[in-house]
N, C-alpha and C positions, 0 to 999 in steps of 0.2 A: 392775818392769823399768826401768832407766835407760835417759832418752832423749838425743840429742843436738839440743840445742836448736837448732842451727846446721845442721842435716841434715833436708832435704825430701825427703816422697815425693810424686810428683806422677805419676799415673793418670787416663791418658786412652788409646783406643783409636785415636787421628784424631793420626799422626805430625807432621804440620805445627803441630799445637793442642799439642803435647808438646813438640815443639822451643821453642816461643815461651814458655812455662811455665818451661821448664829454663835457659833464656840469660836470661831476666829477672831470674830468683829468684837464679843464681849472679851477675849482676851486683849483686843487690843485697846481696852478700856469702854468700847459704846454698851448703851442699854439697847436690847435688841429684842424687838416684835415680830411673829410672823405671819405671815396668811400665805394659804396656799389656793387662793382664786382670786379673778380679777378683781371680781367682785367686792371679795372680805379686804381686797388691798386696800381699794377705797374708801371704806367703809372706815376702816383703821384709821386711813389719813388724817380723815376728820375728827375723828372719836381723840385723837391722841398723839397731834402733829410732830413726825418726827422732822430732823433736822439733813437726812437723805435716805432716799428709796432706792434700795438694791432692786430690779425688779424685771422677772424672767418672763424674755416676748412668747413664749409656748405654756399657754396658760387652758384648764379645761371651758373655762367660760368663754370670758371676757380675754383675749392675747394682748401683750403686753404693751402693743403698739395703740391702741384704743385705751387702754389701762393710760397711758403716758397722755394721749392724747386730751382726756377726761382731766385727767389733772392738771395739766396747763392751759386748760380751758376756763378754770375756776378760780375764782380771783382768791379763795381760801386754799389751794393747794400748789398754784400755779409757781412761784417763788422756790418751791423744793426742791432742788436739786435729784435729778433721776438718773441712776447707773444700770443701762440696758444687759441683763446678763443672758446670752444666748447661742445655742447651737448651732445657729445659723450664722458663716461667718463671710459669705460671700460680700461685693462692695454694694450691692442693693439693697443686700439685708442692715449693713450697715449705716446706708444714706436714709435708708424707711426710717431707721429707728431714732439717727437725729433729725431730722425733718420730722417725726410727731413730736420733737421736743426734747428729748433723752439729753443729758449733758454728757455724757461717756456711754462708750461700749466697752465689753468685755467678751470676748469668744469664751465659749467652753469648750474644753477642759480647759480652767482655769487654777494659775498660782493663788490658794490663798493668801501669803504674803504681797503679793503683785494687787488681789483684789482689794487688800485694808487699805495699802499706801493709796491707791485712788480711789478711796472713800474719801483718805486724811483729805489728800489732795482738792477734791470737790467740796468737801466741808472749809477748808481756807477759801478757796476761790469764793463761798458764798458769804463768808462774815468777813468783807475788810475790815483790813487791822485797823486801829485807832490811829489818829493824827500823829506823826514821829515826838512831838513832843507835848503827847496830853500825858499829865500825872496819873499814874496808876497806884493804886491801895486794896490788898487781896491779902485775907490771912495775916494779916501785922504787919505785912511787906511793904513800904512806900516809895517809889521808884519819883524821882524828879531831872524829868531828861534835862528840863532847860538849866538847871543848876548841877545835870550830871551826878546828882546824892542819890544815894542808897541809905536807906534806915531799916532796923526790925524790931518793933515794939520800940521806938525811939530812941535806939543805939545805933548810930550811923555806923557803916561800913564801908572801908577802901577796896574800891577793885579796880581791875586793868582794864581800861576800855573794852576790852573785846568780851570780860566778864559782864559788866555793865549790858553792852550792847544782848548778851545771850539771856541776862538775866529779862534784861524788858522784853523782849519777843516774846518769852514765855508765860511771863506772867501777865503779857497785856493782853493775852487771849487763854485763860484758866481752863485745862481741860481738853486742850486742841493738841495734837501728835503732831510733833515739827520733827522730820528726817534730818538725818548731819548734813544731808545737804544742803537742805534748806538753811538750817544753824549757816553751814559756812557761807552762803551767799550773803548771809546777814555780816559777820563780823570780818571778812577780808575786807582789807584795805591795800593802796597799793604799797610794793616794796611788801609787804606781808603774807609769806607761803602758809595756807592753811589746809589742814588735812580731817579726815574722820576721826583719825585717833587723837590731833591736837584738840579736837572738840570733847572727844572722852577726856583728855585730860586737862583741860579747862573747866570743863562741868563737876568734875572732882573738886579743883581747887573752892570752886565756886562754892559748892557744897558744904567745904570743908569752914571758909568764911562766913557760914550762912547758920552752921551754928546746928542748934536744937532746931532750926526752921530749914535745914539742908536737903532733911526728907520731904520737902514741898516739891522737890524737882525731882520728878518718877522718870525711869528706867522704861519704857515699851520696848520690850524683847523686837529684834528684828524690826522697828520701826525707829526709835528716835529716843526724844525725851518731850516729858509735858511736864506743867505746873497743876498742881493739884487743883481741880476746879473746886 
């Protein structure tokens, strides 16, 4: 079943705990669904595959541990990535919840900011990236790692490797929330000190090279940067 990587289910029974879930995640660019039983979660899965399941084990029907269970059972759901969100934070409540499946836990009370980045984070883990050097073309953009060129609308562009290197991460996965940190694991090399802020001001430059197409590379408040999917 094809999923959309950019589309959250998020399942929780407590309205106030679902609202703050749904306005964080669409802030942080996802389209977000919700059900508030085990039931309607599953239901959703299917009806409208999202690309991860936020999903709270204290549910009035169906708990979330059978909820998880149920979907990794099913060779149409099974593939989704599921983020266990729960009050329950003891280490058995923990081991239940990956042992039915869950790929993450999350105790509550929880950081909104702490919960999106391990959304991003499980959303990477489930799309590997593309081969280091398959050609990428997205929005007028043509990236040619094995020749190292950059073009937009077929006016090549000169950048510094580490632009180069920041530019393809992002645009060889359109729509995906890369952390500076992750940025910086991509573009150190050795003999090369790299920082958060050398990456803000790298993506500036970059930006700035990139023209009328500069604004392809979004700003996520308190998470990172993405290329516009």
């Amino acid at each position: 079943m094809n999923t959309d990587g950019s589309h959250i289910l998020a399942v929780d029974d407590e309205a106030d705990i679902l609202e703050v879930i749904r306005y964080n995640l669409m802030k942080a660019g996802h389209r977000v669904t919700c059900a508030e039983t085990g039931q309607a979660a599953l239901n959703a899965a299917l009806a409208d595959p999202p690309g991860l399941i936020v999903l709270d084990r204290m549910l009035p029907d169906l708990d979330g541990v059978t909820v998880c269970q149920r979907l990794k059972a099913d060779p149409r759901t099974r593939d989704i990535p599921v983020l266990m969100l729960t009050a329950k934070g003891t280490d058995p409540d923990v081991v239940g919840g990956l042992t039915a499946g869950a790929d993450d836990y999350v105790v509550k009370p929880f950081s909104p900011p702490v919960l999106a980045a391990r959304v991003a984070a499980l959303l990477r883990r489930a799309q590997p990236e593309a081969p280091e050097g398959t050609p990428i073309s997205v929005h007028g953009v043509e990236i040619d790692p094995g020749r190292h060129r950059v073009a937009i609308d077929g006016a090549e562009l000169r950048l510094t490797p580490s632009e180069f290197r920041i530019l393809q991460l992002l645009a060889g996965r359109p729509g995906w929330v890369f952390s500076r940190m992750h940025i910086m694991d991509r573009v150190k090399g050795e003999g090369t000190v790299v920082t958060e802020r050398s990456i803000d001001v790298q993506v500036a430059g970059l930006r700035k090279k990139m023209g009328d197409a500069g604004p392809l590379i979004e700003t996520v408040r308190g998470m990172g940067y993405r290329f516009k999917g």
